[in-house]
C-alpha positions, 0 to 999 in steps of 0.5 A, a space after each residue: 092456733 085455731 083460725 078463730 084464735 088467729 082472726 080474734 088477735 088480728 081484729 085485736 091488732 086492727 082495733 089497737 092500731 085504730 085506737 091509736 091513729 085515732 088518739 094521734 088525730 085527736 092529739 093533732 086536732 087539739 094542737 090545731 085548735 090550740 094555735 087557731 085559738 091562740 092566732 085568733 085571740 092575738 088578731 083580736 086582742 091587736 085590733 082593740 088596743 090599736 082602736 082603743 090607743 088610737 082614739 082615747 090616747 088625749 084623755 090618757 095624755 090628760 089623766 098622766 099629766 094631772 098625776 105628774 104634776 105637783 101641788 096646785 100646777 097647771 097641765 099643758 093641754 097642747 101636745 095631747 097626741 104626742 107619741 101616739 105612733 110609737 106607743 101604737 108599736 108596743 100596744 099592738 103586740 102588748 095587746 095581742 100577747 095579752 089576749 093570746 095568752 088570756 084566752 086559751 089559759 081561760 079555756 084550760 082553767 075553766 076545763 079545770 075548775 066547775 062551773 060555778 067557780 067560772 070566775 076563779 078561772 077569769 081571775 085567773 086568766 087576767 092575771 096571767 095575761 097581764 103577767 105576760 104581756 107586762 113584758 112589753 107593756 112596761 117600756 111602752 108605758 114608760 115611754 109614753 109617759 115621758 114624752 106625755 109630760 114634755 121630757 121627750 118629744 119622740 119614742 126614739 129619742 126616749 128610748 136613746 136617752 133612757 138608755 144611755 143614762 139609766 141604762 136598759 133597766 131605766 125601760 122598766 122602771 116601775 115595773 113592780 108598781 106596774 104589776 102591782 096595778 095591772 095584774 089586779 086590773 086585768 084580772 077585775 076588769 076580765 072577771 066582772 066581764 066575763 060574769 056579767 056576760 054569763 048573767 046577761 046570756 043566762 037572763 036573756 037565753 041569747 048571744 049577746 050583740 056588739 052594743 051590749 058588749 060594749 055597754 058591759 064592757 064600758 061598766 066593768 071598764 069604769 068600776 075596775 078604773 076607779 078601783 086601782 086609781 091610787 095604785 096607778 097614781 103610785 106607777 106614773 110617778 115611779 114610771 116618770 122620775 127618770 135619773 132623777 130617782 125622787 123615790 126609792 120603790 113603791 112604799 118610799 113613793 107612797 109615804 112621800 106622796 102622803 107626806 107632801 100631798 095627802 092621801 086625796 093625791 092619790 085620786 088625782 086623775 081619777 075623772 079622766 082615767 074612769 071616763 077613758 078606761 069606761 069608753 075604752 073598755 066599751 071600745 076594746 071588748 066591743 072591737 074584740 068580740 066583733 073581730 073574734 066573730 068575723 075570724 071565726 066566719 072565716 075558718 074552714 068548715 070543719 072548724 067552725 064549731 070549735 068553741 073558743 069562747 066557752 063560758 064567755 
């Protein structure tokens, strides 16, 4: 073999060997952003529900107790904070599943889809996420609404006594008429959210600040409430009847709320679930960007161009 031969098929090894480190560190940065992605948006997404529960818990207290109540019967306006400690050890890791799932399965479809189809992905992406963190979600709803409307007075005792009497699967009880509620919520509430960001930094040719976060987060957090009402109203009463098993599933539950009460039963609620969801979707996506821009601060310096919040 001549030398040139011989020096050729060394710069060919040496070429392929560098080509294939290069694939590994790529491979390896990409798992790296990934996991920094995925860490970040769970921090993010714990902060805002922890702010969101702690502050609004009383207008929700106030928005189950009208829904649980029957006919012309007056709510009890004492208590409105009970069970906020053991809501807030489910919100804090609903919430940070939540988001940890809703951002990088954001980020993945809009690499999938073209841009101008950006709100198939959130769609998208709100639905998974809620899917998700419906996991945690249901037993901390289901508790929380019990003890909201007096059957017990804390989450331990709750958790002690549905289980003994209903078993573990009297923790998800409702569970289709949650996602039939949440998985639309979600995915609404984080589509118009996120379109009405890419308008508003496209009308603007800026990043948006903390205060127009939250004045669009409020407007998509009021239109997406008032929308799903009547399907929150069919999950509180499914979530609240306990042994007692009023109602055999979702279509049994509305039939009988229509039979008994009228169709306009299932907006009760409605003024104090707008204002609550309103303020806290103003609060939760004002606290969210904020906590996503404070850990971006912190990453090293080789890491803080990675876009996490493309198209966002």
């Amino acid at each position: 073999m001549s030398r040139n031969a011989k020096t050729e098929s060394l710069g060919n090894a040496l070429s392929s060997s560098e080509y294939t480190n290069a694939a590994a560190v790529s491979t390896q940065n990409k798992s790296s952003d990934f996991f920094g992605m995925l860490c970040e948006s769970a921090v993010a997404g714990a902060a805002a529900g922890t702010v969101v529960e702690a502050v609004l818990y009383p207008v929700d207290t106030i928005k189950t107790r009208l829904q649980a109540v029957r006919g012309g019967s007056e709510i009890v306006l004492k208590g409105l904070y009970s069970g906020l400690a053991g809501n807030l050890a489910g919100v804090i890791p609903a919430s940070a599943l939540f988001i940890g799932v809703y951002e990088p399965t954001k980020q993945k479809l809009l690499d999938i889809f073209p841009q101008n189809l950006s709100a198939v992905a959130h769609l998208a992406a709100g639905a998974i996420g809620g899917a998700a963190a419906s996991i945690v979600r249901v037993p901390t709803e289901v508790i929380k609404q019990r003890i909201q409307t007096g059957q017990f007075a804390s989450a331990t005792e709750a958790v002690r006594v549905i289980v003994a009497k209903e078993g573990f699967r009297g923790l998800f009880a409702g569970y289709g008429s949650f996602l039939l509620r949440d998985l639309p919520f979600d995915a609404i509430q984080f589509c118009i959210y996120e379109q009405l960001r890419i308008g508003y930094k496209l009308a603007a040719r800026r990043d948006l600040n903390g205060p127009e976060n939250a004045i669009i987060g409020a407007f998509a957090g009021a239109i997406t409430g008032a929308v799903t009402t009547p399907l929150d109203m069919v999950k509180t009463r499914l979530m609240i009847q306990g042994s007692a098993k009023q109602y055999d599933g979702i279509f049994h539950c509305v039939h009988t709320i229509i039979r008994e009460e009228g169709s306009s039963a299932f907006l009760r609620g409605i003024g104090p679930r707008v204002l609550w969801i309103g303020i806290g979707g103003s609060i939760f996506f004002g606290v969210l960007e904020k906590t996503k821009q404070l850990l971006a601060h912190k990453r090293p310096p080789g890491e803080k161009k990675r876009d996490s919040l493309k198209l966002a």
